[in-house]
C-alpha positions in Angstrom: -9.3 -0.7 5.8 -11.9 1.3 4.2 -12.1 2.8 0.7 -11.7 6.1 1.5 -8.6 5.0 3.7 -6.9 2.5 0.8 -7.5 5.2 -1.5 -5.4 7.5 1.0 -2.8 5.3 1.2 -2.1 5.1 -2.8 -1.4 9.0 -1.9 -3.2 12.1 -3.5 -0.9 12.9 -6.4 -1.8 9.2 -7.6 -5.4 9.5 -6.9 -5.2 13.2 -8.8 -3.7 11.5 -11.6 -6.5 8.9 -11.6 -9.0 11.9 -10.8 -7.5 13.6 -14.6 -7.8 10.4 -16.7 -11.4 10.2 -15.6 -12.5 13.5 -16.0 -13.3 14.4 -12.5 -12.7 17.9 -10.8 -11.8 17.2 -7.0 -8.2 18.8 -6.5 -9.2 21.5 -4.1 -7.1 24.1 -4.8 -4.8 26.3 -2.4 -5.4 24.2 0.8 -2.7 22.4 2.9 -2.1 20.5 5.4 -0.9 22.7 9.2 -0.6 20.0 10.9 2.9 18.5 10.1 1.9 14.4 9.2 -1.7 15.0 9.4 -4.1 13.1 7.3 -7.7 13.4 6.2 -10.0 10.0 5.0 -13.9 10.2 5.0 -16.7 11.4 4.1 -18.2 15.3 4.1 -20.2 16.9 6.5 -20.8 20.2 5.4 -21.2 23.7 6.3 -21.6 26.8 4.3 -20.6 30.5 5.4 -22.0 33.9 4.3 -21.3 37.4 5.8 -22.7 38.5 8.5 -26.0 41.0 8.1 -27.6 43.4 10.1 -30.3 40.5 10.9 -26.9 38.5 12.6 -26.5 35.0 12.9 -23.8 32.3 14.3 -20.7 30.4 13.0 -22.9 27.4 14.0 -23.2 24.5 17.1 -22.8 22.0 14.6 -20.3 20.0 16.0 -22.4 17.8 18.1 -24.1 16.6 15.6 -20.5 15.1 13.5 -20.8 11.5 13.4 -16.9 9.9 14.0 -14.9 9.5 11.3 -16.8 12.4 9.1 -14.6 15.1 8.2 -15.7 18.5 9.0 -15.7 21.4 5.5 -16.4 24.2 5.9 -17.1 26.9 2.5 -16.1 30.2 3.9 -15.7 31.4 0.2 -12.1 31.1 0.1 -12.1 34.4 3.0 -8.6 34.8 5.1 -9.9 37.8 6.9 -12.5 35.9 9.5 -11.7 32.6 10.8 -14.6 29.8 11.0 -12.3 27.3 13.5 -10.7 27.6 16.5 -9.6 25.7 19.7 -13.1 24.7 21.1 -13.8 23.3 17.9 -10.5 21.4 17.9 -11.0 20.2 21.5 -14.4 18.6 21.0 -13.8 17.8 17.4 -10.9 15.1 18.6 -12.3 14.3 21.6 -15.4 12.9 19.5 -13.4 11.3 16.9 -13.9 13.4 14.0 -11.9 12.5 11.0 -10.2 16.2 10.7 -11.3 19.8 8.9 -10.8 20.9 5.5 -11.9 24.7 5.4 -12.2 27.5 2.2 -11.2 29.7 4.2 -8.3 30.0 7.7 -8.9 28.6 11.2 -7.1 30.3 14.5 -5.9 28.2 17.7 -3.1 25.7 15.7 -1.6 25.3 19.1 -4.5 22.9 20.3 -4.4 21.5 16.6 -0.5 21.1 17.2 -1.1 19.7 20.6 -3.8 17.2 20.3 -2.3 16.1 16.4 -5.6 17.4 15.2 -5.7 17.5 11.0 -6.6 20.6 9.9 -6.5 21.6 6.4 -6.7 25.6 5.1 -5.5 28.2 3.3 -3.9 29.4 6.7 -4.3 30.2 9.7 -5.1 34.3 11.6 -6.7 35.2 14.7 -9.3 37.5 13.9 -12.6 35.8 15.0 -15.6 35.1 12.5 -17.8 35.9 15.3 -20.4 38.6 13.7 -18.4 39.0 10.3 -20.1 35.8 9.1 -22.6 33.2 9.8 -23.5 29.6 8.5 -26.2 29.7 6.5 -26.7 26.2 5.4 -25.4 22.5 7.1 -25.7 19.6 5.0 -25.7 20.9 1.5 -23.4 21.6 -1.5 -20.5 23.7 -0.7 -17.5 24.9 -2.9 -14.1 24.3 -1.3 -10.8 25.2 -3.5 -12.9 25.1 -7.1 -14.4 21.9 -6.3 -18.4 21.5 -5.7 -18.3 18.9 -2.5 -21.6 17.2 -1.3 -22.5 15.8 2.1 -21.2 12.0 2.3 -18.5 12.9 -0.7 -15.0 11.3 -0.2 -12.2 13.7 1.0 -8.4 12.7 1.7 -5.6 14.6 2.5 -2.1 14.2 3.1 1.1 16.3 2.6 0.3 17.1 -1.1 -3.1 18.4 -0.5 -6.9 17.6 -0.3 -9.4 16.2 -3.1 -12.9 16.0 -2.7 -14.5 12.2 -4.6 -17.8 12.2 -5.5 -19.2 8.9 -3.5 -20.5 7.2 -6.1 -17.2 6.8 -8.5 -14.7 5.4 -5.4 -14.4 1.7 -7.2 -13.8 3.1 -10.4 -11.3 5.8 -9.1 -9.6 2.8 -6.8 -9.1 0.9 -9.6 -7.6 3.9 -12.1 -5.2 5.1 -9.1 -4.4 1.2 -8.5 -3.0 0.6 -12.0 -1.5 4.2 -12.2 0.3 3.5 -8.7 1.1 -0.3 -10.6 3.2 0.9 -13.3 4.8 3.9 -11.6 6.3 1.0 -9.2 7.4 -1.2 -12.1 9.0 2.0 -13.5 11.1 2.0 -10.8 11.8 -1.0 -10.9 13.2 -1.1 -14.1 15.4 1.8 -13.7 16.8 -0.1 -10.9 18.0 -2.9 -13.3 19.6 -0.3 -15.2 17.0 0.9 -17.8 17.2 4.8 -18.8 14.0 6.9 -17.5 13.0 7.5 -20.9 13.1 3.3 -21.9 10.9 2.3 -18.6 8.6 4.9 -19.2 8.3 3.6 -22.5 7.6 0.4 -21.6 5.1 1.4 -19.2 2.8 3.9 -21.1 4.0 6.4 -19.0 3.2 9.2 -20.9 -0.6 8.4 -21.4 -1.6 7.1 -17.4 -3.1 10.5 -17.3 -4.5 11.0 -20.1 -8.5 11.5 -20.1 -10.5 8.5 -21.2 -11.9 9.7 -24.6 -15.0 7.3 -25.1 -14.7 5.3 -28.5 
């Protein structure tokens, strides 16, 4: 399993937890998931959209160049009137065994998403085309999706709850937080089975501070 998966699996409201008692920004805000069960785990490749100027320009041929198991994001400044995603994307995209899409933005075509089980995450989905309302203007650099600055070979994962965006160099030290957070909310569990109140096995487990940020001494 890799990191990025056995961080997945510890589910994204435990790694967000982890995420706020280290003092990291990565909850992408306002994206979910529109494929029903779909899941994101790897790491960025990245594109960045503008509008569209009298000089033109194209929504890219980037695709080709996705290596398997990346996961397409795509800044398109949070817009929900121009898509940047749509079926021929989808159709190559799983064919070539790319990890899923998290856009800023809305993709068009969730039928072939639908179809093929394709994990798309957005703010939504609309038909009107991107096609000459905006162009990418960078691949491969810092983009902005939800509030969160994401660069090329960062950590995304997404599941029903939503998407966050880890930096690549902090995944052992986030693994480990999310570990012991995901640790005592089990035993908390546990102990109410026995017959302990909420409020006694939260008490015995800290509860109250897991998320609290790591103030250095």
């Amino acid at each position: 399993m890799t990191q990025a998966a056995a961080l997945l699996a510890l589910g994204t409201g435990t790694v967000s937890d982890a995420l706020d008692r280290l003092g990291i920004p990565g909850q992408c805000a306002g994206l979910a998931g529109l494929v029903p069960g779909g899941t994101v785990a790897g790491p960025a490749f990245t594109v960045r959209y503008g509008p569209n100027g009298l000089s033109g320009g194209t929504v890219g041929d980037y695709i080709d160049d996705v290596p398997p198991g990346h996961v397409v994001v795509l800044d398109n400044r949070g817009r929900t009137d121009a898509t940047v995603w749509g079926d021929i994307l989808t159709t190559v995209a799983s064919g070539r065994g790319v990890g899923g899409t998290v856009i800023d933005g809305v993709c068009r075509d969730l039928d072939r998403s639908l179809e093929t089980g394709y994990p798309i995450f957005a703010r939504g989905n609309w038909m009107r085309t991107g096609k000459d309302r905006v162009r990418a203007e960078e691949i491969g650099g810092p983009v902005g999706i939800g509030g969160v600055r994401v660069h090329p070979g960062d950590i995304l994962i997404g599941d029903r709850d939503g998407v966050l965006a880890l930096p690549a160099d902090r995944l052992d030290q986030i693994h480990e937080v999310a570990a012991a957070i995901a640790a005592a909310e089990n035993e908390i569990r546990a102990h109410v089975a026995t017959g302990l109140t909420l409020r006694e096995a939260r008490a015995r487990t800290g509860y109250h501070h897991l998320q609290a940020q790591e103030r250095e001494s």
